[in-house]
C-alpha positions as CSV (number, residue, x, y, z in Angstrom):
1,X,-17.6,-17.3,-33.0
2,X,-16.6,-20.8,-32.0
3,X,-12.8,-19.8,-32.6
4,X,-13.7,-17.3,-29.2
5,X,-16.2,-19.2,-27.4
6,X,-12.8,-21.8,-27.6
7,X,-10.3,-19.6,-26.3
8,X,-12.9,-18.1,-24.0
9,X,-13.1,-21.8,-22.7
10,X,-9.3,-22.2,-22.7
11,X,-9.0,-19.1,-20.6
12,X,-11.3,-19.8,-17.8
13,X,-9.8,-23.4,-17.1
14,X,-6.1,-21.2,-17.1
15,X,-4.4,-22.1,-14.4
16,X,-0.8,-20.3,-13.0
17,X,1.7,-21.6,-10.7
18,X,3.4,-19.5,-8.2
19,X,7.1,-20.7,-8.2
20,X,8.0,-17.9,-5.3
21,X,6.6,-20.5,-2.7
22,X,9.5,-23.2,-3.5
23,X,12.2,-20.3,-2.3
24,X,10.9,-21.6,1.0
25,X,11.3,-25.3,0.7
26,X,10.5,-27.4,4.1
27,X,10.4,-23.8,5.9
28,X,6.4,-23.6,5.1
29,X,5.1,-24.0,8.7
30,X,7.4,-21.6,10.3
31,X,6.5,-19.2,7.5
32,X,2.8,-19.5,7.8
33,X,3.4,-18.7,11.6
34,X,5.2,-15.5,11.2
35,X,3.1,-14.5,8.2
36,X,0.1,-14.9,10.5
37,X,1.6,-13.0,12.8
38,X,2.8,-10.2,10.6
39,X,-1.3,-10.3,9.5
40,X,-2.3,-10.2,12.6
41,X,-0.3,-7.2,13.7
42,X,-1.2,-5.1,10.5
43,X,-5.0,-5.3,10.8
44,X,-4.7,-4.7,15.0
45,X,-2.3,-1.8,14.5
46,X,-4.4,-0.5,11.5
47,X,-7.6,-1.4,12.7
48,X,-6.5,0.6,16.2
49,X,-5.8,3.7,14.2
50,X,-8.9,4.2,12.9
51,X,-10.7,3.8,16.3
52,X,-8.5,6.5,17.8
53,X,-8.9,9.0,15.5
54,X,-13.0,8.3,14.7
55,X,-13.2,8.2,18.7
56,X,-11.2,11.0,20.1
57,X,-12.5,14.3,19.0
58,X,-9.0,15.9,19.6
59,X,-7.6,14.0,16.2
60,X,-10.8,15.0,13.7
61,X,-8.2,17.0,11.8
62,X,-7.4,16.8,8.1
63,X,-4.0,14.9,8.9
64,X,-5.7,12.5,11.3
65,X,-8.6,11.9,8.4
66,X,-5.8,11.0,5.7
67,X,-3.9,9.0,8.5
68,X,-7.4,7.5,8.6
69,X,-7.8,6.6,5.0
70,X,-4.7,5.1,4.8
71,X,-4.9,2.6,7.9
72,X,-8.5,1.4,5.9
73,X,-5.9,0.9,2.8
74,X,-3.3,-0.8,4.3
75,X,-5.7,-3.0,6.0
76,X,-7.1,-3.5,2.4
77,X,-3.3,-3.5,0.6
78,X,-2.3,-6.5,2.7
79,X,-5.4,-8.4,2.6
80,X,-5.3,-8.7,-1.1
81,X,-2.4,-11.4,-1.5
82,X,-1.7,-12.4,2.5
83,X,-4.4,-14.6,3.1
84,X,-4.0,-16.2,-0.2
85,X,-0.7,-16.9,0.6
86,X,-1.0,-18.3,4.0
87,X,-3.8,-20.5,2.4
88,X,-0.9,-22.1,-0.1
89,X,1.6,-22.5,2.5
90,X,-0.7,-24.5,3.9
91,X,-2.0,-26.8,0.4
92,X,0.5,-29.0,-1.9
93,X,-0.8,-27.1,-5.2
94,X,1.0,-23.6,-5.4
95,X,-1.6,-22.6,-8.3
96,X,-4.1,-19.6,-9.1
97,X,-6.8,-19.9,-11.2
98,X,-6.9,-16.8,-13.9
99,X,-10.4,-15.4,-12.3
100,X,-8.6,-15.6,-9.1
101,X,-5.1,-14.4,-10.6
102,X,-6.7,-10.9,-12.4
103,X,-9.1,-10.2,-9.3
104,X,-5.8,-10.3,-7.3
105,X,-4.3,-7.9,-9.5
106,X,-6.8,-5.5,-10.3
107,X,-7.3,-4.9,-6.1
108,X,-3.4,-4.7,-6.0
109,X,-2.8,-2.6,-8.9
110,X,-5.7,-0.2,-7.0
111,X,-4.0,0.2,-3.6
112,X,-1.1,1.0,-4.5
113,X,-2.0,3.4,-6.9
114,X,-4.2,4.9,-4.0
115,X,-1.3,4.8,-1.7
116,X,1.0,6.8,-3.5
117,X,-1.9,9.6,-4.2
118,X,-2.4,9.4,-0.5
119,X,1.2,10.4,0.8
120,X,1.4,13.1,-1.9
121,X,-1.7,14.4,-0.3
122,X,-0.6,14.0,3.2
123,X,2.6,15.8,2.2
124,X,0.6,19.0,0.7
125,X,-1.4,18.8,3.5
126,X,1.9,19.0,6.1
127,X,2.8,21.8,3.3
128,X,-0.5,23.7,3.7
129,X,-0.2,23.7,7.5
130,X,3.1,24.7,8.0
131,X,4.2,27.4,5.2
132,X,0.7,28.2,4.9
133,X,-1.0,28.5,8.6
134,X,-3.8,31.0,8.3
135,X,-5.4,30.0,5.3
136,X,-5.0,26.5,6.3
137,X,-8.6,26.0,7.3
138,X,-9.9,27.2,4.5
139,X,-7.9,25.5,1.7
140,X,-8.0,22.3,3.8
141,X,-11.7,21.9,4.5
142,X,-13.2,18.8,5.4
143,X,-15.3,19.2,1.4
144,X,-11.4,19.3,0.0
145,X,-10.2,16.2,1.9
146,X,-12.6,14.2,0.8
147,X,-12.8,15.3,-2.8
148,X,-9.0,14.4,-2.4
149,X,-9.8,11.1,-1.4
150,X,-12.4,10.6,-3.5
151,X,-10.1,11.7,-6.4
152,X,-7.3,9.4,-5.6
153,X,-9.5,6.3,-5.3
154,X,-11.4,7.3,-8.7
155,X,-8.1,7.4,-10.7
156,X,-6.2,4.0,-9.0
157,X,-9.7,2.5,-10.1
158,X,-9.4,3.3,-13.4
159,X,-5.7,2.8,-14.0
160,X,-6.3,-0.8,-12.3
161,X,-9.0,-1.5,-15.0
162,X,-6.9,-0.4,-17.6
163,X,-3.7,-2.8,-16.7
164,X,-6.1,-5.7,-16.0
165,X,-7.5,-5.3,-19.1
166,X,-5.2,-5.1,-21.1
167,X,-3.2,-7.6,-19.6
168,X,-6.1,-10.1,-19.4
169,X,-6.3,-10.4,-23.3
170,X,-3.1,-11.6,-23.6
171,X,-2.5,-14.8,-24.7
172,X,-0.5,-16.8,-22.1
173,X,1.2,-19.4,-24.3
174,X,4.8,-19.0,-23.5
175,X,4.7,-20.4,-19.5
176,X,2.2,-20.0,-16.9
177,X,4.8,-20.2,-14.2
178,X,4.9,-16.9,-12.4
179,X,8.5,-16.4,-10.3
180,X,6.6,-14.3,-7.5
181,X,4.4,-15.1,-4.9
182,X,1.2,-13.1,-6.5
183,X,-0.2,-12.0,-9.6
184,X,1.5,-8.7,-10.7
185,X,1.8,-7.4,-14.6
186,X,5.6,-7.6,-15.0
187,X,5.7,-11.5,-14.2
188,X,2.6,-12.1,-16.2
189,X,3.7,-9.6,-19.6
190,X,6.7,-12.2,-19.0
191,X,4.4,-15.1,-19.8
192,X,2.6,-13.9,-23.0
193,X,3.8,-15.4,-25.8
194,X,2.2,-11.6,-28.1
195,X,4.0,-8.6,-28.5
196,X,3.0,-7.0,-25.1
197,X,4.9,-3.3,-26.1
198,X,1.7,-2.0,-25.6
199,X,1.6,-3.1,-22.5
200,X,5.1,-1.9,-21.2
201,X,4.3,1.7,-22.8
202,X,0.8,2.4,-20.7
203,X,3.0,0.6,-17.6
204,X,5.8,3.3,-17.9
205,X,3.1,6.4,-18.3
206,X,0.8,6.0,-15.8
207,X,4.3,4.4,-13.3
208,X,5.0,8.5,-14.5
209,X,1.8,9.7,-13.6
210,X,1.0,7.8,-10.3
211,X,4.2,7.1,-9.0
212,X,7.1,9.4,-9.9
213,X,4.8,12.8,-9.9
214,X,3.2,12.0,-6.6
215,X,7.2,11.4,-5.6
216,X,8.0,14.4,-7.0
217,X,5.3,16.4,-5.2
218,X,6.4,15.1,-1.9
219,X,10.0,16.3,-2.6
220,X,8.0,19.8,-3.6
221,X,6.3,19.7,-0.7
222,X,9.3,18.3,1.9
223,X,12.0,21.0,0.6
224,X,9.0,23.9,0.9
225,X,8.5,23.0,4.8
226,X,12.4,23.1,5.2
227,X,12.8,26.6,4.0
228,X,9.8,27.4,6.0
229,X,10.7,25.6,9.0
230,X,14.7,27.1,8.8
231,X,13.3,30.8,8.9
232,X,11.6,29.9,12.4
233,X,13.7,31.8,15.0
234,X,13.0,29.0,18.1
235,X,14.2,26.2,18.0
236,X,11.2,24.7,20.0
237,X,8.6,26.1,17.2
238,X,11.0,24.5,14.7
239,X,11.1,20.9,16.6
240,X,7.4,21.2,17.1
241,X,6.7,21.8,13.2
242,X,9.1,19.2,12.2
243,X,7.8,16.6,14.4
244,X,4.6,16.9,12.7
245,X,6.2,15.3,9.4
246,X,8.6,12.7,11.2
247,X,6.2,10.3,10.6
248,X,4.9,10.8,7.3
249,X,8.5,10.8,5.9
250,X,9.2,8.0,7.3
251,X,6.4,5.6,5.6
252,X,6.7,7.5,2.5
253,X,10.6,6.8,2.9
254,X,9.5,3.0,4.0
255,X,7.0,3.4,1.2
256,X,9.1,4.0,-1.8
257,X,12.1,2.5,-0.9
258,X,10.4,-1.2,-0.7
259,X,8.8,-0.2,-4.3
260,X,11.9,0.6,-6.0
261,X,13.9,-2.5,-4.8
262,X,11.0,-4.4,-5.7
263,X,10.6,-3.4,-9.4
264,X,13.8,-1.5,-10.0
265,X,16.3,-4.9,-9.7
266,X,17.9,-6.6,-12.9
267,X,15.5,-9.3,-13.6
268,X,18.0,-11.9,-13.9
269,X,21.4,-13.2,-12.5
270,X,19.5,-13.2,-8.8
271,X,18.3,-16.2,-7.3
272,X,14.7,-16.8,-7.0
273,X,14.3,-16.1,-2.7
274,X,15.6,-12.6,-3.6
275,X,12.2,-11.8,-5.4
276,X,10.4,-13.5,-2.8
277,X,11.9,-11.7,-0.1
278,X,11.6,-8.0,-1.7
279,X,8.0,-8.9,-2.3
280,X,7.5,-9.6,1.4
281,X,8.9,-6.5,2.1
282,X,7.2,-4.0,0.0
283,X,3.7,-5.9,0.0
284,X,3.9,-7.2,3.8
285,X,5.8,-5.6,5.5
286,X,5.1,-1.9,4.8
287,X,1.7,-2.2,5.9
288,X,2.4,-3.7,9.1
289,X,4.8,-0.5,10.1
290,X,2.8,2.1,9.0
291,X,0.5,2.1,12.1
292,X,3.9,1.5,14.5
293,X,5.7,4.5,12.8
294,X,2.8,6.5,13.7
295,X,1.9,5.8,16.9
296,X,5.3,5.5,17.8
297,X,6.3,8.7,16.6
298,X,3.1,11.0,17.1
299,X,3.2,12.1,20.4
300,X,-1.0,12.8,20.0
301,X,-1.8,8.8,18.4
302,X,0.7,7.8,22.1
303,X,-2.0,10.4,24.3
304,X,-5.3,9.4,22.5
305,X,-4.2,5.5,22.8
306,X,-2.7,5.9,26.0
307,X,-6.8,7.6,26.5
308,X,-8.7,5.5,25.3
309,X,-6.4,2.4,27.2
310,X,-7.7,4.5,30.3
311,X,-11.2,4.7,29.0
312,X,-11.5,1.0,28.7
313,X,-10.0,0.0,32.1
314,X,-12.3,2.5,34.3
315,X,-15.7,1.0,31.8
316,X,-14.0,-2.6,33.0
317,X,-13.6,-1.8,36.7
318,X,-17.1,0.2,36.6
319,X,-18.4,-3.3,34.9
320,X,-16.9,-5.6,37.5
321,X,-18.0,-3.4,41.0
C-alpha cells in the first residue's frame, strides 16, 4: 500500500521535457508570431464555417452538417497542443507536467480518431448522393447523420481511454525527454523503461481499425463515384458531380498525407527540426486549410459567404442612417 501510494506520489510530481522546442533555437519570437497567426486563422476560417452553414438555410444538407462537424473538430484538433505551445515559446522551461501531458493526449488521441471516421463518412455520404440519387434522402436522414456522428465520437472516445490508459501505467524510468513538441504515445512508449509490446499491439489494431479501414472506405467510396460519374453522358452533369467531391478529396488527401509522413518516417538518422516540422504540418497546419479548401473550392460556401458579407454590410449601413 505504501509501495503505491509512493509511486502514486512519484508520478504526480513527473515532469517531461519537450526537446522539439530547441529545433528552434533563438527563432522563438518569430515563431510564436506565425503560430499565432496560423491560430488565429484556423479558429476564424473554422469558426466562419459553422456560421454559414447554421445561418443559411440553403446549406442545411447532410454534406454541409458533416462539413459542420468537422470545422467544430478542427477548431478542437488544434486547440489541444497550439496554445500550449505558444505558451512555451514564450517561458524558459520547455516542460509538461504528466496531468497535463495525458490530458494532452487523450483529447489528441480523440480528434483524430474522430477525424478520420468523419472523412470516411463524408465520402459515403458523396457516394450516397451521387451513385445513389433517389434513395439519397432516405438513407441519409438527418436521424442517420447524427447517429453517424454520434458513433464516430463514441468510438475515438473510447480508443483514446484505452491508449491513455494503458500508456499512463507505464513506468517512465528510462528518460523523460520527449523529441516532439506534444505528448503523443510513440515518443512516450520510447520513454518507458517496461516491456510496452502490449502497447505497440493495441496501437497497430485500432491504427487498423480507425485509420487504414476508414482509408480504405474512402478509396471504396472515391473509385464507386468514378465509375458512376464516367457513365454520365454530359460533360457538364459530370463536372457538376465531381466538383461536389474536389474538396473533400483534397483534405482527406491533405489529411492523410501529413499523417503518414508524420508517423510513417524511420525514427532515426534525421535530425531533430525534421520531427518538429512534420508535426506542425500534420497537427497545425491541416486544420488551418481545411476551411480555405472549402470555401475556396465550393462554389455554394463562396455564395452563402459572399451572402452573408452582403447581409452584414446592409444591417451596418441600416445601423449608421
Amino acid at each position: 500500500m505504501v509501495r503505491e501510494q509512493e509511486m502514486g506520489n512519484r508520478t504526480t510530481e513527473l515532469v517531461f521535457t519537450l526537446l522539439g522546442f530547441s529545433a528552434f533555437s533563438e527563432q522563438h519570437k518569430l515563431v510564436f508570431v506565425a503560430l499565432l497567426a496560423v491560430y488565429f486563422t484556423a479558429l476564424v476560417g473554422n469558426g466562419m464555417i459553422l456560421i454559414i452553414v447554421w445561418l443559411d438555410s440553403g446549406l442545411q444538407t447532410p454534406m454541409y452538417y458533416f462539413l459542420q462537424n468537422l470545422s467544430f473538430l478542427d477548431i478542437c484538433y488544434i486547440s489541444v497542443t497550439l496554445p500550449y505551445m505558444l505558451n512555451k515559446l514564450l517561458e524558459e522551461e520547455k516542460t509538461i507536467s504528466f496531468q497535463a501531458c495525458f490530458t494532452q493526449l487523450y483529447f489528441l488521441i480523440t480528434f483524430v480518431g474522430v477525424e478520420c471516421i468523419l472523412l470516411a463518412i463524408m465520402a459515403y455520404d458523396r457516394y450516397l448522393a451521387i451513385c445513389h440519387p433517389l434513395r439519397y434522402a432516405a438513407l441519409m436522414s438527418r436521424k442517420t447523420c447524427l447517429q453517424l456522428v454520434v458513433a464516430s465520437w463514441t468510438c475515438s472516445l473510447l480508443n483514446s481511454a484505452l491508449h491513455t490508459g494503458l500508456t499512463s501505467v507505464l513506468p517512465f524510468c528510462a528518460s523523460h525527454h520527449i523529441a516532439h513538441l506534444f505528448c503523443d504515445v510513440p515518443q512516450l512508449l520510447k520513454l518507458s523503461c517496461s516491456d510496452t509490446s502490449l502497447n505497440k499491439v493495441v496501437l497497430l489494431a485500432v491504427t487498423v481499425l480507425l485509420g487504414t479501414i476508414p482509408f480504405l472506405c474512402i478509396v471504396v467510396s472515391y473509385v464507386a463515384i468514378a465509375r458512376a460519374v464516367l457513365q454520365i453522358r454530359f460533360a457538364q452533369a459530370q463536372q457538376k458531380a465531381f466538383s461536389t467531391c474536389v474538396s473533400h478529396l483534397a483534405v482527406v488527401t491533405l489529411f492523410y498525407t501529413t499523417c503518414m509522413f508524420n508517423y510513417n518516417r524511420p525514427t532515426s538518422g534525421h535530425p531533430l527540426y525534421v520531427d518538429t516540422l512534420a508535426s506542425l504540418l500534420y497537427n497545425v497546419v491541416t486544420p488551418m486549410l481545411n476551411p480555405l479548401i472549402y470555401s475556396l473550392r465550393n462554389k455554394e460556401v463562396k455564395a452563402a459567404l459572399k451572402h452573408a458579407i452582403g447581409q452584414t454590410k446592409l444591417l451596418s449601413k441600416s445601423m449608421r442612417a
